[in-house]
C-alpha positions, 0 to 999 in steps of 0.5 A: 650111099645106097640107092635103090633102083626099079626099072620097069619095060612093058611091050604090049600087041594087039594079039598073042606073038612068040618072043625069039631070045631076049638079052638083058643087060640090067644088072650093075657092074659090081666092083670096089665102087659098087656092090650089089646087096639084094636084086629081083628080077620078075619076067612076064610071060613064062621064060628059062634063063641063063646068065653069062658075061660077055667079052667086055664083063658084063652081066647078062641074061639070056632069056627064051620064053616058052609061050605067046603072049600079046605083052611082055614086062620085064621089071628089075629092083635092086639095091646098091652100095655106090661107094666112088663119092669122089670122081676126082680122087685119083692120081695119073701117072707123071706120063699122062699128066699133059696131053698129048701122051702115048700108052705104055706098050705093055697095055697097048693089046688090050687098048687097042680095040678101044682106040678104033675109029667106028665112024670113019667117014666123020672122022674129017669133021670130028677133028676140024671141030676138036681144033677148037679145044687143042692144036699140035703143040698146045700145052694143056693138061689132060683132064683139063682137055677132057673136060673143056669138051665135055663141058662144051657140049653139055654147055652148047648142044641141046638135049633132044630125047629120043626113044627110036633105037641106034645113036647119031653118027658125030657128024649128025649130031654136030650138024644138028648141034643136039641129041640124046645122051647117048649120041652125046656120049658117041660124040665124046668117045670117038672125039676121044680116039681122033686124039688117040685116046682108049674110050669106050661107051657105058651105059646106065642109070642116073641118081638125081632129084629130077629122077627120084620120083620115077619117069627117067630113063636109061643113061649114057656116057663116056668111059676113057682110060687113063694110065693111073687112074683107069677108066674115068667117066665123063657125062657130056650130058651133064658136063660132069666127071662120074661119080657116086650119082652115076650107075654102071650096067655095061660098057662096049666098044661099040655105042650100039651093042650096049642096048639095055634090051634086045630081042624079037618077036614072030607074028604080024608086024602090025601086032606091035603097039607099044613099049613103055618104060619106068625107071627110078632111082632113089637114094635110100639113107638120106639123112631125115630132114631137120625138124622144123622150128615150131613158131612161138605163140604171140604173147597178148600185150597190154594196149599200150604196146600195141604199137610194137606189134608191127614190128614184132609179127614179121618175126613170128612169120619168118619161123614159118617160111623155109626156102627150097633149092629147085631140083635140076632136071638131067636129061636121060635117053 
């Protein structure tokens, strides 16, 4: 599948500021399941920038501006191979199959940052409400598990977007039985290690119809490790395994060191008005649509078979008539 990608993020002031360093984590994690084919990155006001990729291999830009301005725009087009059209062609080791299991202690050091608690005051919460989906001595498999909460909380709690940084803690979200996906994709990570699973937060972008046009936005969900199969995403957003519709730009041990865009300005707090932003994402090498049946001309009858004509025109109506199946709208935070 190849899909294009715009993401456009405009912050405007009511008077020239200077802008401190800005890091950018935009571009997608490329890999056996993604390639990159072309990219453009335009940055607004002037700038130097150094890319580099952090301790969790993501790519980012460094950027320090080189004068005030009273807006900066960052805008980025990218066009993708996504090749996992598949979530679910993998295979788990005999090991994993069944939850509960235990990781080999060969991957163990590796894992182990990722099986950290962030929000250890929920943890008392978070496992009194996971006893609905498992209980020691439970049989189920893993996957199976996986997806019973995943679909859960795509099933009963309500999307809420919100545009103010940071994600909610578990706690508060299953108080407010809503949120934003990146608070559903905090929940599911740290459900994930009170079992003792390695998780880790990703984020992204979102291929569907309801964001073809634009107007979407960034999106979030869970990555959990799985001997055999690695790392598989879960969209709790969606109640769907990920797949060739989900684009990956960052993962982190932490929800909030995986914001898109970070940075500062110098000048009056007051000089602040707003940020907007645009994301697209279209697939690009959609088969063309069938041609549509041309209706035929009624052929003129001799007046005694007029009384057939009745019969006859919902026939002739029916070519002009096609039925659409509504888009399904995802919500993204």
């Amino acid at each position: 599948m190849k899909i294009c990608l715009r993401h456009r993020t405009t912050y405007t002031y009511g008077e020239p500021v200077t802008f401190g360093q800005h890091k950018i984590m935009i571009r997608p994690r490329e890999g056996h399941d993604l390639h990159i084919e072309s990219s453009i990155l335009n940055i607004t006001p002037a700038y130097v920038i150094h890319w580099m990729r952090d301790v969790n291999g993501n790519s980012i830009a460094k950027v320090d501006f080189t004068e005030p301005a009273a807006k900066l725009e960052i805008y980025s087009e990218l066009t993708l191979q996504h090749y996992d059209s598949n979530p679910l062609d993998f295979i788990l080791e005999k090991s994993a199959v069944n939850y509960p299991f235990v990781y080999e202690p060969d991957s163990l050091p590796e894992l182990a940052a990722f099986m950290h608690i962030v929000y250890p005051k929920d943890t008392a919460r978070l496992k009194e409400w996971l006893t609905r989906f498992w209980k020691p001595g439970d049989k189920i498999e893993t996957i199976a598990l996986l997806q019973r909460v995943n679909e859960h909380i795509f099933k009963t709690f309500q999307y809420q977007r919100r545009d103010e940084p940071g994600v909610q803690t578990p706690a508060e979200t299953l108080q407010k039985n809503s949120g934003s996906c990146r608070d559903f994709a905090t929940l599911l990570l740290e459900a994930c290690r009170c079992w003792g699973l390695a998780a880790r937060f990703a984020s992204g972008y979102m291929q569907c119809e309801a964001t073809g046009a634009g107007g979407a936005s960034t999106h979030a969900w869970t990555e959990v490790y799985l001997p055999g199969a690695g790392w598989k995403g879960l969209d709790p957003t969606s109640g769907i395994m990920t797949g060739y519709q989900h684009v990956t730009v960052a993962v982190a041990r932490d929800p909030e060191k995986a914001a898109p865009i970070a940075g500062s300005f110098t000048g009056p707090t007051s000089a602040f008005q707003n940020i907007l932003v645009d994301v697209s994402v279209v697939q690009v090498d959609k088969p063309p649509p069938p041609p549509q049946k041309q209706a035929q001309p009624l052929q003129r009858h001799p007046v005694q078979q007029a009384q057939q004509m009745p019969r006859q025109s919902p026939a002739a109506m029916e070519m002009f008539i096609h039925a659409t199946e509504p888009a399904e709208a995802v919500g993204c935070s």
